[in-house]
C-alpha positions as CSV (number, residue, x, y, z in Angstrom):
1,X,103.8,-265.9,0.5
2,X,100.5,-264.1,0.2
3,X,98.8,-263.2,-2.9
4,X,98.3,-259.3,-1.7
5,X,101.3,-257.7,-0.6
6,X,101.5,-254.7,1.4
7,X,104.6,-252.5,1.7
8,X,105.2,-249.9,4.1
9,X,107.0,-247.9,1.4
10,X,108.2,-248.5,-2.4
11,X,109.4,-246.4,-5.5
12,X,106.9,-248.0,-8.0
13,X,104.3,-251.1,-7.0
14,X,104.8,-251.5,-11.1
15,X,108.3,-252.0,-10.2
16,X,108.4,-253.7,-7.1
17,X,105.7,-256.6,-8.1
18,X,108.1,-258.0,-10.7
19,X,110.9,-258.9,-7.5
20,X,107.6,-261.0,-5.8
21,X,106.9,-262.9,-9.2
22,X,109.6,-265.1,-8.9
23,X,109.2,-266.2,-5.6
24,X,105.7,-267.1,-5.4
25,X,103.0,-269.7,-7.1
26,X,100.3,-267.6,-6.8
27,X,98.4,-267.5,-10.2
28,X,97.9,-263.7,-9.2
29,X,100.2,-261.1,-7.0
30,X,99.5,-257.8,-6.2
31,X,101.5,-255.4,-3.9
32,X,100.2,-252.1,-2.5
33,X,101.2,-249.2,-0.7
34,X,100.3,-246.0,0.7
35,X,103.7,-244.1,-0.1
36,X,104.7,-245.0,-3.5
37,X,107.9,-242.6,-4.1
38,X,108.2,-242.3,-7.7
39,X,104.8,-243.7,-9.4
40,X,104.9,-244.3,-12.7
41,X,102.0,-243.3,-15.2
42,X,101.0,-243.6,-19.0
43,X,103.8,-242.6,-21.2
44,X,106.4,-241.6,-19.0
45,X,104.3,-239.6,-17.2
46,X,104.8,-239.7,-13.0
47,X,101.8,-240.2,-11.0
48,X,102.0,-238.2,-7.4
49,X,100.7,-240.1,-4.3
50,X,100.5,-238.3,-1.1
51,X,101.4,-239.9,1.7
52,X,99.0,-242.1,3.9
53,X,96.4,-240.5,2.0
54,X,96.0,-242.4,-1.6
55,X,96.9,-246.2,-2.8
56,X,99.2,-247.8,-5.0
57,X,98.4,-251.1,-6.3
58,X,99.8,-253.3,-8.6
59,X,98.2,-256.6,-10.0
60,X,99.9,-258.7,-12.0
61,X,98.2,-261.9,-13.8
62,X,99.3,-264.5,-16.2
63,X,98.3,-263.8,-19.4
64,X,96.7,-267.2,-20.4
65,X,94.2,-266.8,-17.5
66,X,93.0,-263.7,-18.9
67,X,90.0,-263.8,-21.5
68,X,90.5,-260.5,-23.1
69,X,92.3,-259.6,-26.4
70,X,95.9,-258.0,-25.4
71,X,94.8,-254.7,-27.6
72,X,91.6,-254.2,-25.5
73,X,93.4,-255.2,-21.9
74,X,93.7,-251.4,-21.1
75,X,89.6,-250.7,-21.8
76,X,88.6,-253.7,-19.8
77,X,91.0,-252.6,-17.0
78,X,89.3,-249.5,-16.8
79,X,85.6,-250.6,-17.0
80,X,86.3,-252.7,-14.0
81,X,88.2,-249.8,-12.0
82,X,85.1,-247.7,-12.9
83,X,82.5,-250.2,-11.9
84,X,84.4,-251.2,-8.5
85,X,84.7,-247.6,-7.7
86,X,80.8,-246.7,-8.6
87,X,79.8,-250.2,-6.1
88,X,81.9,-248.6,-3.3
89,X,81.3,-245.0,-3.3
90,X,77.5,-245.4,-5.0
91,X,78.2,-242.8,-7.5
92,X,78.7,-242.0,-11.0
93,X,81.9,-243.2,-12.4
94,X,83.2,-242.1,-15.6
95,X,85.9,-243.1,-18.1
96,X,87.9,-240.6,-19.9
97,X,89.8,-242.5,-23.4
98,X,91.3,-244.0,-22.7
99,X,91.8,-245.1,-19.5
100,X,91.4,-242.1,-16.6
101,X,88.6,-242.6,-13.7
102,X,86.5,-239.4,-13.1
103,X,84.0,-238.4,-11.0
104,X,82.6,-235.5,-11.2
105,X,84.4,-234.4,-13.2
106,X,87.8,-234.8,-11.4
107,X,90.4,-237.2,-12.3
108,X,90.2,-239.8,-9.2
109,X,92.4,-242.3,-10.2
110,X,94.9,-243.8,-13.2
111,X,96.2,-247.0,-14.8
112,X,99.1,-248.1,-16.3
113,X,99.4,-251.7,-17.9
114,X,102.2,-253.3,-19.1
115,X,103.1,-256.8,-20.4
116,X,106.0,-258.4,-19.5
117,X,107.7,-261.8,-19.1
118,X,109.5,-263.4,-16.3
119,X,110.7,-267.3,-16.0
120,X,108.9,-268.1,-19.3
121,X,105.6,-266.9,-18.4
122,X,103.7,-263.7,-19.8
123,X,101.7,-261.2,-17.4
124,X,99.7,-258.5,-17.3
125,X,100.6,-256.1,-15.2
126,X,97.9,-253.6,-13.9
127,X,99.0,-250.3,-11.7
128,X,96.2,-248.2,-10.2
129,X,97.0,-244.9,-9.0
130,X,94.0,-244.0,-6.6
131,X,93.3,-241.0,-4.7
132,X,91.1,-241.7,-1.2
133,X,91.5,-239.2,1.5
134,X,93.7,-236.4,-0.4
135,X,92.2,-233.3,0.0
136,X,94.7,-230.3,-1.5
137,X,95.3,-230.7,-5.1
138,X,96.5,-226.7,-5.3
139,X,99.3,-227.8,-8.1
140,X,96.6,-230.2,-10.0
141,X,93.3,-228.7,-11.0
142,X,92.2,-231.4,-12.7
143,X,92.6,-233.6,-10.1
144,X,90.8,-235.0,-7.1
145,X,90.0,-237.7,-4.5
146,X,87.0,-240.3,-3.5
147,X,86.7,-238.2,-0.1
148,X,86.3,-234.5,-2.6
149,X,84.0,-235.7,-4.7
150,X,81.5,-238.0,-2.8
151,X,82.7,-236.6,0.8
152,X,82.8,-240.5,1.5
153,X,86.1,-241.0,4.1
154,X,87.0,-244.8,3.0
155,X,89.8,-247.4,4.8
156,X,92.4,-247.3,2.3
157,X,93.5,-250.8,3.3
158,X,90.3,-252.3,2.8
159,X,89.7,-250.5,-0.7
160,X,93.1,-252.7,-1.8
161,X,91.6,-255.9,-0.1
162,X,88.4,-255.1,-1.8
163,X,90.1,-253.9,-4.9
164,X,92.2,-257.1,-5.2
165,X,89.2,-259.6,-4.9
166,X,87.3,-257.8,-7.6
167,X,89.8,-257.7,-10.1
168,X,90.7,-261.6,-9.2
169,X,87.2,-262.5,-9.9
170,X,86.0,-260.4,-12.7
171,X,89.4,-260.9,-14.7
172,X,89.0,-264.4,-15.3
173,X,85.6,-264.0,-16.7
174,X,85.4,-264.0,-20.4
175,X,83.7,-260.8,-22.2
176,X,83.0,-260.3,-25.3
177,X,84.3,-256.8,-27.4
178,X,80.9,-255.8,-28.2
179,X,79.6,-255.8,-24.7
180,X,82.9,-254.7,-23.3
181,X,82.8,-251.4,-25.6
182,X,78.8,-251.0,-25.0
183,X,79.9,-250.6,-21.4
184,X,82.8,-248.8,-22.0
185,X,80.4,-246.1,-24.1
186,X,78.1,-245.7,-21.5
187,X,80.5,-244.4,-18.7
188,X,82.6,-242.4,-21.8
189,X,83.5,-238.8,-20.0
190,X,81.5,-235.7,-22.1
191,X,80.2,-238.3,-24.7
192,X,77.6,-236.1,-26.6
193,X,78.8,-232.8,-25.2
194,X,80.5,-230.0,-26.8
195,X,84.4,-229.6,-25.5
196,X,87.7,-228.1,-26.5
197,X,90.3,-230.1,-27.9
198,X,94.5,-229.2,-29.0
199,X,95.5,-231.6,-31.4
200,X,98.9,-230.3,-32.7
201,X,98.8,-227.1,-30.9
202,X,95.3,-225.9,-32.0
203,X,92.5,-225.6,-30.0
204,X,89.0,-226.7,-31.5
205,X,85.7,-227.4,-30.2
206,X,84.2,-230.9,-30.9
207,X,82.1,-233.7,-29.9
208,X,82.8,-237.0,-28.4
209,X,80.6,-239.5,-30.3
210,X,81.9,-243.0,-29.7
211,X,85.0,-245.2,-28.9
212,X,85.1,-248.2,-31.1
213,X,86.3,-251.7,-31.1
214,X,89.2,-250.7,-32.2
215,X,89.8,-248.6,-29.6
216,X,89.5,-245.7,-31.5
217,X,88.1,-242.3,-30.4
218,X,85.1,-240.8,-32.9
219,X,85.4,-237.0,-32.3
220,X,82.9,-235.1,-34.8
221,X,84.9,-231.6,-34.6
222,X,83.8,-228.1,-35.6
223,X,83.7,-227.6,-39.3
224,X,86.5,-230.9,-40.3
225,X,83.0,-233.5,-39.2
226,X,83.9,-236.7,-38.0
227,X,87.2,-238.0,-37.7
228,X,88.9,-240.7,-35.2
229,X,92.1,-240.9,-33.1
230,X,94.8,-243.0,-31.5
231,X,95.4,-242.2,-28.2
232,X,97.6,-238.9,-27.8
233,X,96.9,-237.9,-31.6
234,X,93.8,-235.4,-29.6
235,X,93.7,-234.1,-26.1
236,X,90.2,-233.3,-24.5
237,X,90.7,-229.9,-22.3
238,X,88.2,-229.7,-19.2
């Protein structure tokens, strides 16, 4: 069976990778498709693909291949989407915290990790919600495509080949946190610019200083200076 699997049509790649786990010896799978039917995103959350127009892909690797702590799996998953992304379309990528792909200031593309276990072993599992050719997002301002924001018309089935050597070769390589959160600093969406934030229903303006090795967002807001948050304890409104 081959390591990349394409299907026609699936309800979730997250889903549908754990039936090909068990049948093949492949140190890493990965299933894609171009009409996922209900995509699944970061807490629940559903992640819309339009038909023949974006890609669904799903990676999934054995944990004791991958040289990352399990804590910072979802930052290192979203440096390498980011980086991939800037080598194909030669433009500035950038990483909202935690883990959304913007250019431009559009939300191209998402990830959802999970860690499961199946026959005794322990994977990673990495889905990739990426838009490529969509051009109406009427119903999702925030939103947008490779194609709208660089006006560069890709093959959507070679971004998955591409896509799935990348993250087969960069995976495996070890990083360390310090480098890893450099990176991840350097490509951090409105880092040093003043934005609106809700945190518990109240809108404030603030600054996005750092993320740390923790994970950690540093946000110096307006008259309460510099505090830090989990993930969903702030929301940055663009």
């Amino acid at each position: 069976m081959p390591a990349l699997i394409f299907l026609k049509e699936c309800e979730s790649t997250n889903e549908e990778i754990l039936r090909f786990l068990n049948d093949t010896k492949a140190d890493i799978q990965a299933v894609y498709t171009f009409n996922q039917t209900k995509g699944k995103g970061q807490y629940g959350n559903s992640w819309e693909c339009a038909e023949n127009l974006n890609l669904a892909f799903t990676l999934a690797l054995p944990a004791q291949h991958l040289e990352t702590q399990d804590h910072l799996f979802n930052f290192r998953t979203a440096l390498l989407l980011a980086d991939f992304l800037a080598i194909m379309t030669k433009n500035r990528v950038e990483i909202k915290w935690p883990n959304d792909i913007i250019i431009k200031n559009k939300k191209i593309a998402g990830i959802l990790t999970e860690k499961k276990t199946l026959g005794g072993i322990n994977y990673f599992i990495i889905g990739i919600g990426l838009n490529i050719l969509q051009k109406n997002f009427d119903d999702l301002p925030k939103a947008g495509s490779i194609l709208t924001q660089t006006g560069i018309k890709l093959n959507a089935t070679k971004v998955a080949d591409s896509l799935f050597v990348y993250l087969k070769e960069q995976l495996q390589n070890e990083i360390f946190v310090e480098d890893l959160f450099e990176n991840i600093n350097q490509r951090l969406f409105r880092k040093e610019m003043v934005s609106v934030f809700e945190m518990k229903g109240i809108r404030q303006n603030g600054i996005i200083r750092n993320v740390d090795k923790e994970g950690f967002l540093w946000v110096e807001i307006e008259n309460q200076g510099l505090q830090k948050f989990y993930n969903k304890e702030i929301e940055l409104l663009y």
